[in-house]
C-alpha positions as a Markdown table, in Angstrom:
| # | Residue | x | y | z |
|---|---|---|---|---|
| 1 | Unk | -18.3 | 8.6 | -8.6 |
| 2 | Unk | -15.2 | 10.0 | -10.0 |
| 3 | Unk | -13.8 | 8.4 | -13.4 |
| 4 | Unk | -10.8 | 9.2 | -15.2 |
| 5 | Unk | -11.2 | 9.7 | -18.6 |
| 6 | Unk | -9.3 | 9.1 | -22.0 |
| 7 | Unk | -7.6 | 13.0 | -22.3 |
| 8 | Unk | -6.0 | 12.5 | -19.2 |
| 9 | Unk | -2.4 | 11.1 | -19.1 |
| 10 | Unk | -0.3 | 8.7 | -16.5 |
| 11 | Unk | 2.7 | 9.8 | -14.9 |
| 12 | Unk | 4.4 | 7.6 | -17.1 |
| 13 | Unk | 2.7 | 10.1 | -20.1 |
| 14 | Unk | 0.8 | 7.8 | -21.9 |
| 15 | Unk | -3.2 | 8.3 | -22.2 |
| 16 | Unk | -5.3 | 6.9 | -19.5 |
| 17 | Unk | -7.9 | 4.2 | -21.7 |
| 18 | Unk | -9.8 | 3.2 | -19.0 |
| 19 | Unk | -12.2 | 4.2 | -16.6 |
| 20 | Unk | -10.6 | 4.4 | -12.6 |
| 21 | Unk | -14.1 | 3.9 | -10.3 |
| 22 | Unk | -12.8 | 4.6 | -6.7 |
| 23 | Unk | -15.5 | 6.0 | -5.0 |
| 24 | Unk | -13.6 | 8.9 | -3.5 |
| 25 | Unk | -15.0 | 11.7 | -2.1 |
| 26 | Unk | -13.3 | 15.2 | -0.9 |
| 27 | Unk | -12.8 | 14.5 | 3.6 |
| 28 | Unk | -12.4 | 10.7 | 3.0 |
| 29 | Unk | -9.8 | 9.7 | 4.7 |
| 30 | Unk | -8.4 | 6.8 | 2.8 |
| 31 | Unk | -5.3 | 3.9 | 3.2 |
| 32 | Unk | -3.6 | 3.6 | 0.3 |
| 33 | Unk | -2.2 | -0.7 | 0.7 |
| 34 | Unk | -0.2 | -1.3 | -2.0 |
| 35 | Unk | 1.7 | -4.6 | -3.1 |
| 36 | Unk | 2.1 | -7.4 | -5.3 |
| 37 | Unk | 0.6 | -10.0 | -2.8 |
| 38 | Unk | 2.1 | -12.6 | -4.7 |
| 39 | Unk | 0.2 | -14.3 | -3.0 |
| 40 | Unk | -2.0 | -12.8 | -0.5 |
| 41 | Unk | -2.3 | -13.4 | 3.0 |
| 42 | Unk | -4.2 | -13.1 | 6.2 |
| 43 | Unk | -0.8 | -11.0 | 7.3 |
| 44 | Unk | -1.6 | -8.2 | 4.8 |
| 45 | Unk | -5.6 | -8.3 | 6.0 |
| 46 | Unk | -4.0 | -7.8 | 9.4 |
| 47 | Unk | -2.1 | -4.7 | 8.1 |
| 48 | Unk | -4.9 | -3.1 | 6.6 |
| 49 | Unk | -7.7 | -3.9 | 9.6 |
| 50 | Unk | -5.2 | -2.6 | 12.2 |
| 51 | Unk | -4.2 | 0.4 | 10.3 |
| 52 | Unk | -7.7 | 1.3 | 9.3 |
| 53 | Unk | -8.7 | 1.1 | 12.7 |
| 54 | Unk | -6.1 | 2.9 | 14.3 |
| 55 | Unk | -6.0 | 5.6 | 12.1 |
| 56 | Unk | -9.9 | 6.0 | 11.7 |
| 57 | Unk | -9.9 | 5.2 | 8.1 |
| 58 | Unk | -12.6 | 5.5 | 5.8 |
| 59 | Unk | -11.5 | 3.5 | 3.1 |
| 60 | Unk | -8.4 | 0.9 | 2.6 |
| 61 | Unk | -7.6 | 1.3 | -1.4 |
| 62 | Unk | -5.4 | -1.9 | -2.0 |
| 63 | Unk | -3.1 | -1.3 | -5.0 |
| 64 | Unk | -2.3 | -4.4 | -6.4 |
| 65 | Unk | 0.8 | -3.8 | -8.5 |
| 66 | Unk | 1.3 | -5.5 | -11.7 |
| 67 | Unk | 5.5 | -5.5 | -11.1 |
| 68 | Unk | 7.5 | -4.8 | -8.7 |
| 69 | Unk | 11.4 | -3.3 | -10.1 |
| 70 | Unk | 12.9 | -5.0 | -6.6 |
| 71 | Unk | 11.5 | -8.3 | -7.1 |
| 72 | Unk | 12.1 | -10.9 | -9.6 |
| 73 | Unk | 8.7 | -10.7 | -12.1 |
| 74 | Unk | 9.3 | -14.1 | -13.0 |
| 75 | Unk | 7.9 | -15.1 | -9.9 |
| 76 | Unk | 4.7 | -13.6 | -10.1 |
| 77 | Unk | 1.0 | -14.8 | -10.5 |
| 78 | Unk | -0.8 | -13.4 | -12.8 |
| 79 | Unk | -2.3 | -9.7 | -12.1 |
| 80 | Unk | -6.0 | -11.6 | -12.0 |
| 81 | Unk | -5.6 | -14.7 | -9.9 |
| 82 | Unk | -3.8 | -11.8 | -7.2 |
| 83 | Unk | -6.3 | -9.2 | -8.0 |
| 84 | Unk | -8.8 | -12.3 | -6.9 |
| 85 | Unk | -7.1 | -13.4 | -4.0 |
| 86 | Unk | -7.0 | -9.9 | -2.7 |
| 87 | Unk | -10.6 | -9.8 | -3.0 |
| 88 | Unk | -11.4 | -12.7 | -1.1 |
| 89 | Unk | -9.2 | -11.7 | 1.1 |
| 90 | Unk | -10.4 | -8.0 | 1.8 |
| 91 | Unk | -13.5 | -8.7 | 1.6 |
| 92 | Unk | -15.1 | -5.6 | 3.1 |
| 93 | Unk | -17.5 | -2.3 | 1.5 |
| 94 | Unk | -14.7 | -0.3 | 3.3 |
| 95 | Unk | -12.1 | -1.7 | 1.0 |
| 96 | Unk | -11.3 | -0.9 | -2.7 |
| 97 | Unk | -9.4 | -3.5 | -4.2 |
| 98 | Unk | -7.9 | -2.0 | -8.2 |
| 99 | Unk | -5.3 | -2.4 | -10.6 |
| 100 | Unk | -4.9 | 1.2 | -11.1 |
| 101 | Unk | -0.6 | 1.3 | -11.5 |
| 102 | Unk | -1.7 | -0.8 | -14.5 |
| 103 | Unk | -4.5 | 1.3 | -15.7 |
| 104 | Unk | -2.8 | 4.6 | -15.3 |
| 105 | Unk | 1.0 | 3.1 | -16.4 |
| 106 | Unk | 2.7 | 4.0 | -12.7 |
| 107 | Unk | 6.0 | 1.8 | -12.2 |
| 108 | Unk | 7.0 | 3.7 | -8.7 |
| 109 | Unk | 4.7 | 4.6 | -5.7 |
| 110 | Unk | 5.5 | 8.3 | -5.7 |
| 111 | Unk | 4.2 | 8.4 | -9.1 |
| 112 | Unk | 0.7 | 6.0 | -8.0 |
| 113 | Unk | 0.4 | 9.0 | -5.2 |
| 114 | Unk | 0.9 | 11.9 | -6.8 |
| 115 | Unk | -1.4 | 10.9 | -9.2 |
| 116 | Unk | -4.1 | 10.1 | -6.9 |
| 117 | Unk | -3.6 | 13.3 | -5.0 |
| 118 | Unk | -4.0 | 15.5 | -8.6 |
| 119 | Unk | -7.2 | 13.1 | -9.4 |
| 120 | Unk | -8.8 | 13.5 | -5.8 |
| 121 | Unk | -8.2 | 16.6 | -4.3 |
| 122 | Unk | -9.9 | 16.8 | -0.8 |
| 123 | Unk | -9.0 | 13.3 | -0.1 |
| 124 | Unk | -6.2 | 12.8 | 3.1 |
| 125 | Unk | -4.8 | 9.6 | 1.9 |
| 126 | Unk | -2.1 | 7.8 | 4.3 |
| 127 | Unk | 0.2 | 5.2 | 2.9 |
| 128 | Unk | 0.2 | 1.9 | 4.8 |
| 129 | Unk | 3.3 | -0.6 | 4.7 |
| 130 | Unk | 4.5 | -3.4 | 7.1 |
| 131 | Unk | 7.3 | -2.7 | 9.2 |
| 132 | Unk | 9.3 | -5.7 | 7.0 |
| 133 | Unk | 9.1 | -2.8 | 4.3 |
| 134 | Unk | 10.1 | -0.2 | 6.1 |
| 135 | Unk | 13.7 | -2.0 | 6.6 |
| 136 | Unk | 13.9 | -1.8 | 2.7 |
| 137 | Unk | 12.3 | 1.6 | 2.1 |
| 138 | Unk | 15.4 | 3.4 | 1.2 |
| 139 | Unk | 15.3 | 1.5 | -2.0 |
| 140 | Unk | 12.3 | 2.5 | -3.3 |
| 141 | Unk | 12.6 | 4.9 | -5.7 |
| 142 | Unk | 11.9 | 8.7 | -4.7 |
| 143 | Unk | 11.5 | 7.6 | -1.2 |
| 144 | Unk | 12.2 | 10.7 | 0.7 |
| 145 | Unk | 10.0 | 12.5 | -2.2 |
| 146 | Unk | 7.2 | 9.8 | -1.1 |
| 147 | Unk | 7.3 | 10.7 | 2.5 |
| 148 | Unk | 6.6 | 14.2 | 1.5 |
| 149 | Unk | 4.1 | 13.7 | -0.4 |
| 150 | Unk | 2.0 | 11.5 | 2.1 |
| 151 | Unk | 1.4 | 10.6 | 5.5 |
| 152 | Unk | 3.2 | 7.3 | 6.3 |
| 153 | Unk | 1.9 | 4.4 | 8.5 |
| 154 | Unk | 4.0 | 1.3 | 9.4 |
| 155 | Unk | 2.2 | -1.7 | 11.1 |
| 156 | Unk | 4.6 | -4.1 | 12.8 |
| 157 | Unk | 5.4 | -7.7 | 11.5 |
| 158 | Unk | 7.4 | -10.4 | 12.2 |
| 159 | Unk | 10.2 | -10.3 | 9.2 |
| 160 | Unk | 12.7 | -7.7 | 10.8 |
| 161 | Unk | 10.5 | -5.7 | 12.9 |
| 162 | Unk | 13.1 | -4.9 | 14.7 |
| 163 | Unk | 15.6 | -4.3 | 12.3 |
| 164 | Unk | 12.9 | -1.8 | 11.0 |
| 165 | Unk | 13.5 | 0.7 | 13.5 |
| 166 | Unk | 16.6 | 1.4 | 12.7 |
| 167 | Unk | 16.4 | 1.7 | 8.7 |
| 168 | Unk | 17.6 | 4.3 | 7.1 |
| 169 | Unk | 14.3 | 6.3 | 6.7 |
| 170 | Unk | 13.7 | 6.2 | 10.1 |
| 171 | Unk | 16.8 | 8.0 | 10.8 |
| 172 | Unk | 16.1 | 10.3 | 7.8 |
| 173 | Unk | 12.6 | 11.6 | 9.3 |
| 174 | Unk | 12.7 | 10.8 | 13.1 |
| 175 | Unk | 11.6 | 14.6 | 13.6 |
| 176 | Unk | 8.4 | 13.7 | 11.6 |
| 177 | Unk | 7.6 | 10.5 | 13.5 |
| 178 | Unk | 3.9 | 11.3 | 15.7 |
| 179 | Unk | 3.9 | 9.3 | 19.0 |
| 180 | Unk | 1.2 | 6.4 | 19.4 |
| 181 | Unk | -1.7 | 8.2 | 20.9 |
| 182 | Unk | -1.6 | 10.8 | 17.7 |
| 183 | Unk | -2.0 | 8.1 | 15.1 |
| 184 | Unk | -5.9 | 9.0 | 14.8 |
| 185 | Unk | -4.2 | 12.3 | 13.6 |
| 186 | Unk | -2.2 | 11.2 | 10.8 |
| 187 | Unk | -4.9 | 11.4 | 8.0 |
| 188 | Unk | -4.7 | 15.3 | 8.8 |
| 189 | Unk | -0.9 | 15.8 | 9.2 |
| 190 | Unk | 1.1 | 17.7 | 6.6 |
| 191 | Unk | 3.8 | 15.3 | 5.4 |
| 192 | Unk | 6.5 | 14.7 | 6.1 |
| 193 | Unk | 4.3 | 13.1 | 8.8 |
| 194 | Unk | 4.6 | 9.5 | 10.0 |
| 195 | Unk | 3.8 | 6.7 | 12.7 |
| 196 | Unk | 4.9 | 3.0 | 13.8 |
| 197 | Unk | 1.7 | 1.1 | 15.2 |
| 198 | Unk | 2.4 | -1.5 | 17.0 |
| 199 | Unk | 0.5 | -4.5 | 16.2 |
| 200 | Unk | -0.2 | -8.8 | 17.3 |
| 201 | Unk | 2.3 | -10.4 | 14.9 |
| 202 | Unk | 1.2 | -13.1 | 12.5 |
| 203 | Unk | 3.8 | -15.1 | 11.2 |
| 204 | Unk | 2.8 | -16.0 | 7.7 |
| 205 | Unk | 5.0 | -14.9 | 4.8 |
| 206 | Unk | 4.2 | -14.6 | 0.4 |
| 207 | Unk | 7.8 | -16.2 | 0.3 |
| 208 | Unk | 6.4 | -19.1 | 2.5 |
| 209 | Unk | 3.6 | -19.4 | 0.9 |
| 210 | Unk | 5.3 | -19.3 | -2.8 |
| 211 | Unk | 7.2 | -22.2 | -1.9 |
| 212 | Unk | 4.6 | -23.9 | 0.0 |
| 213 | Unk | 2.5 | -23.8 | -3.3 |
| 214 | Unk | 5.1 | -25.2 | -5.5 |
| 215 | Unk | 5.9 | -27.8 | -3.4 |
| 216 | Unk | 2.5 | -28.5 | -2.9 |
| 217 | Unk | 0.4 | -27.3 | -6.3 |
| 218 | Unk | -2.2 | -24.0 | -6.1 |
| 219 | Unk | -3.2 | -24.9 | -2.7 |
| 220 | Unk | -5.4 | -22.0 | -1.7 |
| 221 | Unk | -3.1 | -19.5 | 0.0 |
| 222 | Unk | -5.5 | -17.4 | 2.3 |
């Protein structure tokens, strides 16, 4: 079991003071799932299932962020109660549900990656995002950094799966996009390396389910 330990620092320089149990071993191939899931749904379980079984994945690490810089914080559940519902939700020894932009003091996801890259050498980690994401991936910070740091998998959903295709970043790597039948490959692929999986839509949204709950009280969500 690897642990991080206190001399170590975050990408955001501060000292790590906690441990970081992931359970990752050199050849894993591993899904890194991360979001606020604010509140979490059965359309992120579909996400990670299909992409962990299309791309042959050993391990879906869900990354449950404590903020996200394009979303409005005041809107989101405490970092437990989601941390909980993504549990119940994964529910699966193949899944690794953690806190670790928290514990380690990552705001971005290029940070989060290269920071579990330098930790885990030997692992071929692929990020995983819904196709709704991939419309608004330009925004993320150091996006076109990200994609070369990391293999990237998009899964198709409902909210602007279409628009999706024609986002900026698709444009921006359309020579690195692997057709279909090579998405078993991806774990393996030098990045800039990416694929759009096709996937049964389920057509539950967080948004819908934030405003379900307030009209409603802290109905269960999943």
């Amino acid at each position: 079991m690897h642990r991080a330990i206190a001399a170590r620092r975050s990408p955001a320089g501060r000292p790590l003071a906690t441990r970081t149990p992931l359970r990752l071993a050199p050849g894993l191939r591993v899904g890194l799932y991360g979001g606020s899931f604010n509140p979490a749904h059965l359309g992120h379980a579909h996400v990670a299932d299909y992409a962990r079984r299309r791309l042959h994945l050993d391990r879906i690490l869900w990354l449950v962020t404590p903020g996200n810089p394009l979303k409005d914080e005041a809107e989101l559940e405490p970092l437990a109660e989601r941390m909980a519902e993504v549990r119940a939700l994964a529910g699966s020894r193949d899944s690794i549900v953690t806190d670790l932009e928290r514990r380690v003091g990552s705001r971005y996801t290029v940070d989060t990656v290269r920071w579990l890259k330098a930790r885990y050498p030997g692992v071929r980690f692929v990020w995983i995002m819904g196709a709704d994401n991939l419309a608004g991936f330009h925004r993320w910070k150091g996006w076109v950094d990200l994609m070369r740091e990391i293999p990237v998998a998009v899964v198709s959903r409902p909210e602007l799966a279409l628009k999706s295709r024609f986002a900026p970043a698709v444009r921006r790597f359309a020579s690195a996009r692997l057709p279909l039948e090579a998405a078993p490959l991806l774990p393996d692929q030098a990045p800039p390396a990416w694929v759009y999986i096709p996937a049964p839509f389920r057509f539950v949204s967080s948004t819908a389910l934030r405003k379900s709950r307030l009209k409603n009280g802290r109905a269960r969500a999943i």
